[in-house]
N, C-alpha and C positions, 0 to 999 in steps of 0.2 A: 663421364658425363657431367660437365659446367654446367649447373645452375639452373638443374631437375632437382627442386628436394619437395618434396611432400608436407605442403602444407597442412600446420597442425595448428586448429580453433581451439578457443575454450571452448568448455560446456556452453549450451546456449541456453539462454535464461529464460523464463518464461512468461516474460514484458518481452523481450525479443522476439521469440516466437510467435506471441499475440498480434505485433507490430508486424511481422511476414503475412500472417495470415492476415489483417486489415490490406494491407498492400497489396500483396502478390496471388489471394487465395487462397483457398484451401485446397487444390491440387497441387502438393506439391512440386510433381517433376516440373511444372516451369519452375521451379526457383534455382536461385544457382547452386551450383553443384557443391560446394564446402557446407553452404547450408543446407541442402536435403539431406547429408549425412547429419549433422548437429543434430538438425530437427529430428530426425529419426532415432538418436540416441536420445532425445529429451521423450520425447514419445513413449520410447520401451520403460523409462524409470519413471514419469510423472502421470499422475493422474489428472491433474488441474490440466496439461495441456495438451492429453485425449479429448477431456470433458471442453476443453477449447475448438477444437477439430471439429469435435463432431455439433457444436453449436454452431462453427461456421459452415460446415456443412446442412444445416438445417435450414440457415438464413438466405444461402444460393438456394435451395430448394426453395422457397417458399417466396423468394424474389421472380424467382423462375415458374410458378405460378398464375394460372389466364388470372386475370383482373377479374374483381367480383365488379357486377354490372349491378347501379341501383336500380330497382324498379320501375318501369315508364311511368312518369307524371313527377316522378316525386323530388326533382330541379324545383317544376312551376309552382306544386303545392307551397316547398322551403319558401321560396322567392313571393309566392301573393303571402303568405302568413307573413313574410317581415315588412313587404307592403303596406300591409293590413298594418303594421304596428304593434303587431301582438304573437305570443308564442302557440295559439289555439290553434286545434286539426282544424286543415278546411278539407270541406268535401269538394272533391273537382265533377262529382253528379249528384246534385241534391235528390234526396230519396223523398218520394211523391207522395209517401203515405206517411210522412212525418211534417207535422205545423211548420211552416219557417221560424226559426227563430230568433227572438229580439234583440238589438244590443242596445244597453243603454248607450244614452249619448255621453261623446265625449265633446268635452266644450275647445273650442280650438286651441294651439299651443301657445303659448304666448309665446313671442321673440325674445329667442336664448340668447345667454351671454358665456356659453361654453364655447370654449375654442375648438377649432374645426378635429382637433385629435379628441377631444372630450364625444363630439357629437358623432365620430368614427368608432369610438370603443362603444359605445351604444349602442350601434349599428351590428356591432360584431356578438355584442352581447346576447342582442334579440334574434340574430341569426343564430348561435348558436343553440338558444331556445328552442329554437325552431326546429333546429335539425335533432335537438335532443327528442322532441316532442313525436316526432315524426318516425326518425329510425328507432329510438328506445323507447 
């Protein structure tokens, strides 16, 4: 029989392995066949690339997870608070048996000389406030 000979790997490494598992997953019968034997004698001797496995195992689980759903309103709340200019809860039903309450005045902005990326981090900053303020 020409030119049946039985390929023989190195050991496979366990940046190799990490690399399969980024690419091809953590099931490994799709992978190819030279490599499911490697991978499986790295397996039996290493610990780091069990404890690899089974983190990429965790992370399809948990990709593969229903979506957490925020709360209804809590888009419009984010969105009028950054509106508003400020990182404060708003209430989307003012409660009847509490005073309204006052804001002081804010005197108008005066015409920035921040560039339009300067006036976008800002933006993003007070959103983020916002959203801090709201979910934590």
């Amino acid at each position: 029989m020409v030119g049946l000979r039985k390929q023989v790997l190195s050991p496979m490494k366990i940046a190799d392995f990490a690399d399969l598992l980024d690419r091809l997953g953590e099931d490994m019968s799709s992978w190819p066949v030279p490599q499911q034997q490697a991978a499986a004698d790295l397996l039996r001797s290493s610990a780091e690339a069990r404890s690899a496995l089974a983190e990429a195992r965790l992370l399809r689980q948990a990709l593969s997870a229903p979506p957490i759903r925020a709360e209804a309103g809590l888009t419009e709340r984010i969105m009028q608070g950054v509106r508003q200019g400020g990182a404060e809860p708003v209430e989307t039903e003012p409660d009847a048996s509490q005073p309204e309450p006052t804001k002081p005045e804010t005197p108008p902005a005066a015409p920035s000389s921040d560039s339009g990326s300067e006036q976008a981090s800002d933006v993003l900053k007070t959103a983020a406030e916002c959203v801090r303020q709201f979910i934590f």
